[in-house]
KETOR-346871 format. One record per atom (N, C-alpha, C, O, CB): residue number from 1; atom name; x, y, z. Coordinates in steps of 0.001 Angstrom, whole numbers. Glycine has a CB too. Example, Ala and Ser with C-alpha at 12.3 -4.5 7.8 and 13.67 -1.06 7.14 Angstrom:
BEGIN
+-----+-------+---------+---------+---------+
: num : atomo :      px :      py :      pz :
+-----+-------+---------+---------+---------+
:   1 :     N :   13190 :   -5690 :    7800 :
:   1 :    CA :   12300 :   -4500 :    7800 :
:   1 :     C :   13200 :   -3300 :    7800 :
:   1 :     O :   14236 :   -3319 :    8465 :
:   1 :    CB :   11308 :   -4473 :    9046 :
:   2 :     N :   12850 :   -2250 :    7080 :
:   2 :    CA :   13670 :   -1060 :    7140 :
:   2 :     C :   12900 :      30 :    7870 :
:   2 :     O :   13409 :    1138 :    8039 :
:   2 :    CB :   14084 :    -598 :    5725 :
+-----+-------+---------+---------+---------+
***
This chain:
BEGIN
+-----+-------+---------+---------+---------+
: num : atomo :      px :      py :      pz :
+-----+-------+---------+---------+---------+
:   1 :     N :  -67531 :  -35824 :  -93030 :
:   1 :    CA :  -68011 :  -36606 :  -91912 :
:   1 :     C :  -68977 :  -37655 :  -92462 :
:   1 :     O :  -69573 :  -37701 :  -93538 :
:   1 :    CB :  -68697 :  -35700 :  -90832 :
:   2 :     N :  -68962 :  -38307 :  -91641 :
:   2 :    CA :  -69721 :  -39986 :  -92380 :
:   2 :     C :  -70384 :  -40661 :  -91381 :
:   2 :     O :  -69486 :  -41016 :  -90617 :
:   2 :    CB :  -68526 :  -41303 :  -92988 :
:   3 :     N :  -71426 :  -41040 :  -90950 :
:   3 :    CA :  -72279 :  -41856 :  -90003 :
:   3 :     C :  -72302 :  -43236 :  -90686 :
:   3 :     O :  -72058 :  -43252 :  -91893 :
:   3 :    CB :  -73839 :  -41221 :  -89770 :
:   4 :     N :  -72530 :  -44240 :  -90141 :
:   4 :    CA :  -72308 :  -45940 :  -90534 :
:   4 :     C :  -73533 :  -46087 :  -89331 :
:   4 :     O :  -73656 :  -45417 :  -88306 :
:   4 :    CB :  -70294 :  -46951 :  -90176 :
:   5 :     N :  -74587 :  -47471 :  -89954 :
:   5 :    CA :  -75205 :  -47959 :  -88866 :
:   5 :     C :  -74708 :  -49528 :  -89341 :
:   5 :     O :  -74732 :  -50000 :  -90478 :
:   5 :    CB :  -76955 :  -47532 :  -88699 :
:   6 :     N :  -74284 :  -50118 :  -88168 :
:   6 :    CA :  -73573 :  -51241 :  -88264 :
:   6 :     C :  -74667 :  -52312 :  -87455 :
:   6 :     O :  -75132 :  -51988 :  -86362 :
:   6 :    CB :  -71988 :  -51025 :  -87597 :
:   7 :     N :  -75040 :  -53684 :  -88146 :
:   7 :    CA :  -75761 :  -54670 :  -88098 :
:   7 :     C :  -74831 :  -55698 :  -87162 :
:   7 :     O :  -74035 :  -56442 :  -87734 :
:   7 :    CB :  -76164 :  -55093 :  -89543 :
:   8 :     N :  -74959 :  -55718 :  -85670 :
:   8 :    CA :  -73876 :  -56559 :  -85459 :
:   8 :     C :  -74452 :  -58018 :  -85405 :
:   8 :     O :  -75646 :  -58292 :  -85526 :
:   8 :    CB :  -73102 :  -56143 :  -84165 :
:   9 :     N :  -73008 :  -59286 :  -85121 :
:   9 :    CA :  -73721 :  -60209 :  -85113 :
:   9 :     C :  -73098 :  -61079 :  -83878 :
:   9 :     O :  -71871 :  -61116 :  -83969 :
:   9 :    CB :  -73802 :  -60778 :  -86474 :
:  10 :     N :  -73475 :  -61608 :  -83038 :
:  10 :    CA :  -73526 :  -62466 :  -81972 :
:  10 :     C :  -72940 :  -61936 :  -80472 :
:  10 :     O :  -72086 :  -62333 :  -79680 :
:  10 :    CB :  -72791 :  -63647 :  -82455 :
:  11 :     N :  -73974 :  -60719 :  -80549 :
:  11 :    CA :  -73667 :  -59456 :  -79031 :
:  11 :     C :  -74903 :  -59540 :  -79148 :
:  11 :     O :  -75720 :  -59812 :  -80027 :
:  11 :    CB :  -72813 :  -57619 :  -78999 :
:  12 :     N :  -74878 :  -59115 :  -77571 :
:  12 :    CA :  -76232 :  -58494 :  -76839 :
:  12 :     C :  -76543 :  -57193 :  -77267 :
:  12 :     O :  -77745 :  -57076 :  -77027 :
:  12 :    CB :  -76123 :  -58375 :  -75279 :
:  13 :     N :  -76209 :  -56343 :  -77674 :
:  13 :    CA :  -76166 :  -55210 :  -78759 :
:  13 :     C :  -76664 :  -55414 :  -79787 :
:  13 :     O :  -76141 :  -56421 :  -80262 :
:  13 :    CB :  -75064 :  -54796 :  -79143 :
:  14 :     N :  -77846 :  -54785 :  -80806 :
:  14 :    CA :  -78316 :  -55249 :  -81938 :
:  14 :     C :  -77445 :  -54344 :  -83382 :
:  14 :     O :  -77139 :  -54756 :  -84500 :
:  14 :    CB :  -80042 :  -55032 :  -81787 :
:  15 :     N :  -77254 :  -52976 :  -82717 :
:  15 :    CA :  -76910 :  -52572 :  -83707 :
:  15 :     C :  -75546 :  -51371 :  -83652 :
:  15 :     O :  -75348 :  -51209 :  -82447 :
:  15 :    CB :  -78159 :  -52194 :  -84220 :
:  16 :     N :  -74724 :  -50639 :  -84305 :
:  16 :    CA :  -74092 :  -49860 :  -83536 :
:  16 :     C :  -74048 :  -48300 :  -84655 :
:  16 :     O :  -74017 :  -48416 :  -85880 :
:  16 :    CB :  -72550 :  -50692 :  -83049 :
:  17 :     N :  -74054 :  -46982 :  -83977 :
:  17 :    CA :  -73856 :  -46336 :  -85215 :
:  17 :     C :  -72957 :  -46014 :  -84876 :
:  17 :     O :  -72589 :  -45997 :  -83701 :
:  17 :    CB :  -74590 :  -45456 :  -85799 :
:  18 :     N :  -72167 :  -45558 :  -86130 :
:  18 :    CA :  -70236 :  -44818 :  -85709 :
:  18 :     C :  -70181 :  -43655 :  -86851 :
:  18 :     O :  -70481 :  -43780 :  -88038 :
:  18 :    CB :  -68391 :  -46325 :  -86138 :
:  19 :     N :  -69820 :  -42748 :  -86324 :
:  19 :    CA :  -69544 :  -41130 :  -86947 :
:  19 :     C :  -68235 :  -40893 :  -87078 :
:  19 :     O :  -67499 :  -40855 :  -86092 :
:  19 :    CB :  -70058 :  -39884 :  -86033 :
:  20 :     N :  -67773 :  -40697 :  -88387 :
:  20 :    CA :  -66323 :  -40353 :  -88666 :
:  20 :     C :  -65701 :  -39686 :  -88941 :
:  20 :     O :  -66429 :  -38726 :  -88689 :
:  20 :    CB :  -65889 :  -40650 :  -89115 :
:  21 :     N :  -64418 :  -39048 :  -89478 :
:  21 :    CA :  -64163 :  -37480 :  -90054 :
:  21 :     C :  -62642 :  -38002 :  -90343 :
:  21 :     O :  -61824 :  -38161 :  -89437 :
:  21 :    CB :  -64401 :  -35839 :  -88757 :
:  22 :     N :  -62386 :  -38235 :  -91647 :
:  22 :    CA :  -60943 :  -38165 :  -91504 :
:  22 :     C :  -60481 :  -38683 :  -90628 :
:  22 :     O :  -59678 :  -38075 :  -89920 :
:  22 :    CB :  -60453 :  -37146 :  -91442 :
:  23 :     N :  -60845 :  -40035 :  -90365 :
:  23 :    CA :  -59575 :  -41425 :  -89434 :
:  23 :     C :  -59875 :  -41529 :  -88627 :
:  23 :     O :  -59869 :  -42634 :  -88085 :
:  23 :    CB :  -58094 :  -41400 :  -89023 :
:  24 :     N :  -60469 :  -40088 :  -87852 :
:  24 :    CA :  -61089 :  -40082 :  -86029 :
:  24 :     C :  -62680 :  -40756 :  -85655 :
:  24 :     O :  -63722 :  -40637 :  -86299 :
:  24 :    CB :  -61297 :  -38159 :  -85445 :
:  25 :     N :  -62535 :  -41178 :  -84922 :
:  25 :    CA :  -64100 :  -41058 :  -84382 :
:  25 :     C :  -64326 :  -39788 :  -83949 :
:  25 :     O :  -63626 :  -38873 :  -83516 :
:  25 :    CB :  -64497 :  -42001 :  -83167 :
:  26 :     N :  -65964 :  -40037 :  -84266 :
:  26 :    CA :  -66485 :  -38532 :  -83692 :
:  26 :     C :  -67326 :  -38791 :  -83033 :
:  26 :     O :  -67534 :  -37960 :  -82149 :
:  26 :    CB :  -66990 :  -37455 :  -84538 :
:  27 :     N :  -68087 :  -39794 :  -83057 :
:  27 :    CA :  -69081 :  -40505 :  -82085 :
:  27 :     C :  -69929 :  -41817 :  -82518 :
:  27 :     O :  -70562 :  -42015 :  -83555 :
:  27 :    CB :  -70110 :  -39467 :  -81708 :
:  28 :     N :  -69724 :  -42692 :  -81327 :
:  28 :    CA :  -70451 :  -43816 :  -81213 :
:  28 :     C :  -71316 :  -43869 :  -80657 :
:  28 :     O :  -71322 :  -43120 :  -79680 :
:  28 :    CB :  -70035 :  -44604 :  -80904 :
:  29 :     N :  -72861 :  -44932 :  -80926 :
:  29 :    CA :  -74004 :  -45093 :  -80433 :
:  29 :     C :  -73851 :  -46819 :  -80493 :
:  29 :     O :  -73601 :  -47422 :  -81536 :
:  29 :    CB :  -75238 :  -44255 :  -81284 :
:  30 :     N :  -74082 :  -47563 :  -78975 :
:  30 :    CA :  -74335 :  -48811 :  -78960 :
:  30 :     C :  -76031 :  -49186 :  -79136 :
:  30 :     O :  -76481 :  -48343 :  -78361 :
:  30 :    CB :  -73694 :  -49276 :  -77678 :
:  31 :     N :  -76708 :  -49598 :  -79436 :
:  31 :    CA :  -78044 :  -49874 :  -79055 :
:  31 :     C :  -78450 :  -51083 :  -78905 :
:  31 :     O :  -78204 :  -51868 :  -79820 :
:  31 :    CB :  -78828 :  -49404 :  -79795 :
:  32 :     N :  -79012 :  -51451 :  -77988 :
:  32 :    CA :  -79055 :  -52628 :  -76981 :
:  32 :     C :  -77871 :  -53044 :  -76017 :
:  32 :     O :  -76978 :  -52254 :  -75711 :
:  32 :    CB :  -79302 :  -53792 :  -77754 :
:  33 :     N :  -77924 :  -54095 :  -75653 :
:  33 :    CA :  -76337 :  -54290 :  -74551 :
:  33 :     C :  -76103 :  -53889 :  -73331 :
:  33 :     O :  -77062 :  -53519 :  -72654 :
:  33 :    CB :  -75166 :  -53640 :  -74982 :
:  34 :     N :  -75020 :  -53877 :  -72882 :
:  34 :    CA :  -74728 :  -53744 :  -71433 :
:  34 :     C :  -74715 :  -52165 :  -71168 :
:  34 :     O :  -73637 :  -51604 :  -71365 :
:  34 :    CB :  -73256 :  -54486 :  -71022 :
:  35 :     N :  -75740 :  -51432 :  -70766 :
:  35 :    CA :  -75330 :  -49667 :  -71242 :
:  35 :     C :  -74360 :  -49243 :  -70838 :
:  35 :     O :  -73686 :  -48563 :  -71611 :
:  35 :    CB :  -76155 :  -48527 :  -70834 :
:  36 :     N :  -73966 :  -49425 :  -69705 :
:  36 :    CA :  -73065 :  -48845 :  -68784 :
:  36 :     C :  -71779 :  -48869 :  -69124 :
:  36 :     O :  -70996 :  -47960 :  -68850 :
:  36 :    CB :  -73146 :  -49371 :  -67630 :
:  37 :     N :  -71395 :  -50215 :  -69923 :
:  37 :    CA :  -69929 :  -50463 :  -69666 :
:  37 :     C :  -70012 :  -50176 :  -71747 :
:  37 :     O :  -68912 :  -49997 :  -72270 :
:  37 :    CB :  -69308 :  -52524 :  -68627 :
:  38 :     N :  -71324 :  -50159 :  -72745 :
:  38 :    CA :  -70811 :  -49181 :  -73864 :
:  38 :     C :  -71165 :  -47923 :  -74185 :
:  38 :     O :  -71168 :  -47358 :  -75279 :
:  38 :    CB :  -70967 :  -49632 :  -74905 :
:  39 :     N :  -71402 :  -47624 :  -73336 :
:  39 :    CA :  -71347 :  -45930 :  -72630 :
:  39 :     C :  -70135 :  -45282 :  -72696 :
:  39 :     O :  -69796 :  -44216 :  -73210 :
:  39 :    CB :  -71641 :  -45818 :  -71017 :
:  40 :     N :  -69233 :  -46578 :  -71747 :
:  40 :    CA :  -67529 :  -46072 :  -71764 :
:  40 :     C :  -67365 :  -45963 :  -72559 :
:  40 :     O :  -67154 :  -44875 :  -73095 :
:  40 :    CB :  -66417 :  -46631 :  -71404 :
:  41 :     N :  -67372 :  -47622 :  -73375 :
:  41 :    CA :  -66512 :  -47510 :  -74656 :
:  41 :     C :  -66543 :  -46542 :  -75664 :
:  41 :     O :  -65589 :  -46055 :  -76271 :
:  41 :    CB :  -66664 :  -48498 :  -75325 :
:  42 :     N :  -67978 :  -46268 :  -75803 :
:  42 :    CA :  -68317 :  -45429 :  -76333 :
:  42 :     C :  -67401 :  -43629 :  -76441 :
:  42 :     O :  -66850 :  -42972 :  -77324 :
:  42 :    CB :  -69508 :  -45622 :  -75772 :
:  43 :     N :  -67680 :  -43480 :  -75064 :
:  43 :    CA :  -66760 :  -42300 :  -74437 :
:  43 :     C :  -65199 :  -42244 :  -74942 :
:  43 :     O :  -64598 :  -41453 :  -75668 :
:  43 :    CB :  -66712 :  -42502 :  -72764 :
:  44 :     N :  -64921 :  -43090 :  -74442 :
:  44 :    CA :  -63319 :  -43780 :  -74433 :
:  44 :     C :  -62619 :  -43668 :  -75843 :
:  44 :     O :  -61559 :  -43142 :  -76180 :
:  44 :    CB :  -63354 :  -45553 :  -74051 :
:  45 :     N :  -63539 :  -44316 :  -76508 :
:  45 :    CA :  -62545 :  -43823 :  -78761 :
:  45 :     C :  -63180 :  -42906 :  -79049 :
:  45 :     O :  -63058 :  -42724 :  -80260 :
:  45 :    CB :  -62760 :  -45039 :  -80598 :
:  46 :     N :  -64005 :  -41981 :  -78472 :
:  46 :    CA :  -64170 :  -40476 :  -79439 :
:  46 :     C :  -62750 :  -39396 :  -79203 :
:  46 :     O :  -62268 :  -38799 :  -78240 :
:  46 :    CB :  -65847 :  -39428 :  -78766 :
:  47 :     N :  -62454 :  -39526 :  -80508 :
:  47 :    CA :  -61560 :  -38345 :  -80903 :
:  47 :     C :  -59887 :  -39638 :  -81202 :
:  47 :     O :  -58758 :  -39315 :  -81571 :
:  47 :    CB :  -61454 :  -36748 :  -79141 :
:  48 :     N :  -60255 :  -40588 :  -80964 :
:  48 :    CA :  -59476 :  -42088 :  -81353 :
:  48 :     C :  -59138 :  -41893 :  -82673 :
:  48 :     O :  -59871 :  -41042 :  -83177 :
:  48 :    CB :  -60415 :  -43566 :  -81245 :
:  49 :     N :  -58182 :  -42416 :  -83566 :
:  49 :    CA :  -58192 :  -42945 :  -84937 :
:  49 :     C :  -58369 :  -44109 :  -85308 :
:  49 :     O :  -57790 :  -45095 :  -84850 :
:  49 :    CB :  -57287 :  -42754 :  -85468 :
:  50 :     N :  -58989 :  -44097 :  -85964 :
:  50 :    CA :  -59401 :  -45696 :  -86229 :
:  50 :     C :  -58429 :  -46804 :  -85839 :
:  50 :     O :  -58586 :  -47381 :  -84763 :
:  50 :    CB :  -59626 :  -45949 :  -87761 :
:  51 :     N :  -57323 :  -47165 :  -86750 :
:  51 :    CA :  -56918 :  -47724 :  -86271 :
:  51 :     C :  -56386 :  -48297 :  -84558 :
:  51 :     O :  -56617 :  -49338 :  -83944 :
:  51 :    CB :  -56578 :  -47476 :  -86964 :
:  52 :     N :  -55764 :  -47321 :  -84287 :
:  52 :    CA :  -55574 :  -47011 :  -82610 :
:  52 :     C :  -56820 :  -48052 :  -81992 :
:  52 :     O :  -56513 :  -48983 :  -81247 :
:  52 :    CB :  -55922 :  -44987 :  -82102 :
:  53 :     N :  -58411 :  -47759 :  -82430 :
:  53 :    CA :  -58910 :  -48033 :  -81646 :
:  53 :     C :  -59165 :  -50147 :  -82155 :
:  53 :     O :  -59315 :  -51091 :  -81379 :
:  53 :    CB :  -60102 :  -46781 :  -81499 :
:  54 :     N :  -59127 :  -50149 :  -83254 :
:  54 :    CA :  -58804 :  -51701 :  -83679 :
:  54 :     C :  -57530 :  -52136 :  -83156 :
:  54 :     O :  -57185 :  -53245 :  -82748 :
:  54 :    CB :  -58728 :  -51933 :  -85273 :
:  55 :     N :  -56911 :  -51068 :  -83245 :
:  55 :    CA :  -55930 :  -52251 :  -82264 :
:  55 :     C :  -55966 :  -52859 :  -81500 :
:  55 :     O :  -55677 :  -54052 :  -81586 :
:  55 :    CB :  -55174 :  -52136 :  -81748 :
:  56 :     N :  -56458 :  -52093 :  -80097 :
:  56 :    CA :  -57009 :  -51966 :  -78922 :
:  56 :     C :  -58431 :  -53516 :  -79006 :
:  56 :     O :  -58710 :  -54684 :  -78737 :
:  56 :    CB :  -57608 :  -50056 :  -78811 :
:  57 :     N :  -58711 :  -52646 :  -79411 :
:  57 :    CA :  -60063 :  -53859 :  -79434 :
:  57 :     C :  -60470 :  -55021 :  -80198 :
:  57 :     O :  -61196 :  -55886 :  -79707 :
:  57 :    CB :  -61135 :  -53323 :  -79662 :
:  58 :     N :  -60037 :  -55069 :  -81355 :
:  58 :    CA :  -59833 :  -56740 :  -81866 :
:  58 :     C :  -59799 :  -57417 :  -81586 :
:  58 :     O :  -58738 :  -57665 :  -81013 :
:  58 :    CB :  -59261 :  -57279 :  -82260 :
:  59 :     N :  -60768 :  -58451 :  -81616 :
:  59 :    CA :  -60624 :  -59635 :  -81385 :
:  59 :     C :  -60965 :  -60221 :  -79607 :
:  59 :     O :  -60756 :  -61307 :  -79068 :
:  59 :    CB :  -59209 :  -59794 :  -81930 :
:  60 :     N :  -61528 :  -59013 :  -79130 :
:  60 :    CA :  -61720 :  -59412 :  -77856 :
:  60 :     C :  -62927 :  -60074 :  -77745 :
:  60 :     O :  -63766 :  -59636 :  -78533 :
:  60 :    CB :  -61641 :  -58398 :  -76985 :
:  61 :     N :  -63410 :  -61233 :  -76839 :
:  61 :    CA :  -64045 :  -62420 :  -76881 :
:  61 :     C :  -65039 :  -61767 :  -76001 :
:  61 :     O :  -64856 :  -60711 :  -75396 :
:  61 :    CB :  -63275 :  -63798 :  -76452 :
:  62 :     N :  -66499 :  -62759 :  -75980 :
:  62 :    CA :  -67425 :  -62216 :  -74690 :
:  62 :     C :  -67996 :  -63496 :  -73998 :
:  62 :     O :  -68930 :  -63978 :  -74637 :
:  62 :    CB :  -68825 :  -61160 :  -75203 :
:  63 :     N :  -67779 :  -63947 :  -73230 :
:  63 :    CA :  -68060 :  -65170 :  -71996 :
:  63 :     C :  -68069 :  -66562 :  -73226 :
:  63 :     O :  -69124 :  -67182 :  -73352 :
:  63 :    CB :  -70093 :  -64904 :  -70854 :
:  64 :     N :  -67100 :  -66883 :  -73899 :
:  64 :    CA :  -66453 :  -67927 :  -74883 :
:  64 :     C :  -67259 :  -68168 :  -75771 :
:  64 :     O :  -67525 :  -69261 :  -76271 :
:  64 :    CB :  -66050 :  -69186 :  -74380 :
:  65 :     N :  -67962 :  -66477 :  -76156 :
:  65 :    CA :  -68085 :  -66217 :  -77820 :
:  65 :     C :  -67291 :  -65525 :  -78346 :
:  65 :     O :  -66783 :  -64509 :  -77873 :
:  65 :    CB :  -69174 :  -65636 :  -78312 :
:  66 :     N :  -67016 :  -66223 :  -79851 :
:  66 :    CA :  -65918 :  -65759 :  -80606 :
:  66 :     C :  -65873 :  -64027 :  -80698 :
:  66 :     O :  -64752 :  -63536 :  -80566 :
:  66 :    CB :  -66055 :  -66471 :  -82081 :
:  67 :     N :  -66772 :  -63290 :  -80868 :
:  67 :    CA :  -67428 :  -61560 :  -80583 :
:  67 :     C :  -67543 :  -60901 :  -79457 :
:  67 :     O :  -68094 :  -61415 :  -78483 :
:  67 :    CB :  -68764 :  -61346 :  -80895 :
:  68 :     N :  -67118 :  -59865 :  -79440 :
:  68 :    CA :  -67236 :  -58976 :  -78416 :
:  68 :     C :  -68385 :  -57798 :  -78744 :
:  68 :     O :  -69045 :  -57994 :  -79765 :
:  68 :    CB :  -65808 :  -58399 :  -78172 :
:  69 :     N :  -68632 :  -56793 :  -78096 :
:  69 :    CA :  -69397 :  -55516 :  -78551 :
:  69 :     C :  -68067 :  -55124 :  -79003 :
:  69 :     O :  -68103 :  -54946 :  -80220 :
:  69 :    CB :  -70317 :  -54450 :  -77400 :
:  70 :     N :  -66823 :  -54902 :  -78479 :
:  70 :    CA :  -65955 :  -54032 :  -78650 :
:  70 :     C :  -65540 :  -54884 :  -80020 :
:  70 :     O :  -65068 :  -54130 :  -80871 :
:  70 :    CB :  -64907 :  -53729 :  -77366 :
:  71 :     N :  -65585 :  -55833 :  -80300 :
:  71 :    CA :  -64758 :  -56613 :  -81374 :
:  71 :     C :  -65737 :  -56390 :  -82494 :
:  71 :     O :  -65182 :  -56267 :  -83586 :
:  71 :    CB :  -64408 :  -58330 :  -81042 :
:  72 :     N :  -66958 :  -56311 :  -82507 :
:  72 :    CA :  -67875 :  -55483 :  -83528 :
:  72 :     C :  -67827 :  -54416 :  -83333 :
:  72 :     O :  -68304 :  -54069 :  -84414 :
:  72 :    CB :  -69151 :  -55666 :  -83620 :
:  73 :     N :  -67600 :  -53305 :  -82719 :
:  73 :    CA :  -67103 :  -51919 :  -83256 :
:  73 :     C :  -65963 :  -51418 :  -83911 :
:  73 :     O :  -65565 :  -50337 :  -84343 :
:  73 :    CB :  -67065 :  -51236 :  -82431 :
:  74 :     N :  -65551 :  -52661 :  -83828 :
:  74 :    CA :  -63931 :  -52722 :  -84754 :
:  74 :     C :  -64553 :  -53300 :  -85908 :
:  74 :     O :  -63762 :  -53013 :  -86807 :
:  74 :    CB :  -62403 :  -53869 :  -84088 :
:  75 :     N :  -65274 :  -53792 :  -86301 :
:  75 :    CA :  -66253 :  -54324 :  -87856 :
:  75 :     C :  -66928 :  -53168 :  -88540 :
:  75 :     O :  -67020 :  -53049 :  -89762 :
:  75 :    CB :  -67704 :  -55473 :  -87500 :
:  76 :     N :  -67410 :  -52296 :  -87613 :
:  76 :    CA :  -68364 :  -51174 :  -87565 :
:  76 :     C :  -67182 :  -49855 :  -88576 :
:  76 :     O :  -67426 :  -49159 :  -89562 :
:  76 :    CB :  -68847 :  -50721 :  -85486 :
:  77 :     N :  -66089 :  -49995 :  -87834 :
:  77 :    CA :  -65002 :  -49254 :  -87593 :
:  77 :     C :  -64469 :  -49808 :  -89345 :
:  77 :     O :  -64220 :  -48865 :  -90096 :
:  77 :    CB :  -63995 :  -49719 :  -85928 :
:  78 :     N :  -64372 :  -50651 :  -89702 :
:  78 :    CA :  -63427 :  -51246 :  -91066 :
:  78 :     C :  -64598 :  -51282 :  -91904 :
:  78 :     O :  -64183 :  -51510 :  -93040 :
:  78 :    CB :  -62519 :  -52957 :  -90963 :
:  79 :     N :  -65956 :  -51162 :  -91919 :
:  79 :    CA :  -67059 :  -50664 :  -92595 :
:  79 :     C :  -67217 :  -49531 :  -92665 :
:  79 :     O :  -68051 :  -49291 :  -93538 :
:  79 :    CB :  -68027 :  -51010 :  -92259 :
:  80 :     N :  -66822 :  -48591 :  -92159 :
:  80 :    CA :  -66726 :  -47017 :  -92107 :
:  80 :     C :  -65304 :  -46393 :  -92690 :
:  80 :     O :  -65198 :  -45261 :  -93162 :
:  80 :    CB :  -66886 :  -46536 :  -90492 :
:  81 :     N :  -64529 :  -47093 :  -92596 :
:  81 :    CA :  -63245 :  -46986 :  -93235 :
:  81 :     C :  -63126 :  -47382 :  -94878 :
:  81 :     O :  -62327 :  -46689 :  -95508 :
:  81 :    CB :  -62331 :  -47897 :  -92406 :
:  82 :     N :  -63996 :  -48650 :  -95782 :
:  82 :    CA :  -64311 :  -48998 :  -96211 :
:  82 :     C :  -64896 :  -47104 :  -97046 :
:  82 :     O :  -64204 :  -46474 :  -97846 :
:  82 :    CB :  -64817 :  -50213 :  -95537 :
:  83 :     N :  -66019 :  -46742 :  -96611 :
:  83 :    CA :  -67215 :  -46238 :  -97599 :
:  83 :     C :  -66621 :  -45042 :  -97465 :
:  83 :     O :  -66935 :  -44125 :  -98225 :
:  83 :    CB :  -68944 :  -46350 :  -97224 :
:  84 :     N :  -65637 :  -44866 :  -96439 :
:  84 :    CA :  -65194 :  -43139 :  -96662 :
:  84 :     C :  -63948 :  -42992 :  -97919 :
:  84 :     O :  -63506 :  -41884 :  -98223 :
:  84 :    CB :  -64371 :  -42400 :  -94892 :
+-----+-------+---------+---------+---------+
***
């Protein structure tokens, strides 16, 4: 199992941590941001495989910035994939 604290960049979110095990998420922490709606997300890819959940979320935009929260947890996600 592997924890990542991920530095994001151009979200209302400052930072994100992501917990891993062999491909799955095991748990995400957003800190700062919209709570409510990365609460879900949060909820939503535990027990996900990585990929699965980059699929899903790549590249999704936030009010016509190039970044999303969800599009940096997919950064978070290929940095954790990366060190394991």
């Amino acid at each position: 199992m592997k924890t990542i604290t991920y530095q994001t960049r151009g979200t209302c979110s400052r930072f994100i941590e992501v917990t891993g095990d062999n491909g799955t998420i095991v748990n995400v922490q957003f800190y700062g941001g919209c709570d409510g709606n990365l609460q879900g997300i949060a909820r939503l890819v535990k027990g996900m495989k990585y990929e699965d959940v980059i699929a899903r979320l790549k590249g999704i935009s936030c009010n016509g910035k190039p970044t999303s929260c969800p599009d940096q947890l997919c950064h978070a996600i290929e940095q954790l994939m990366s060190e394991e």
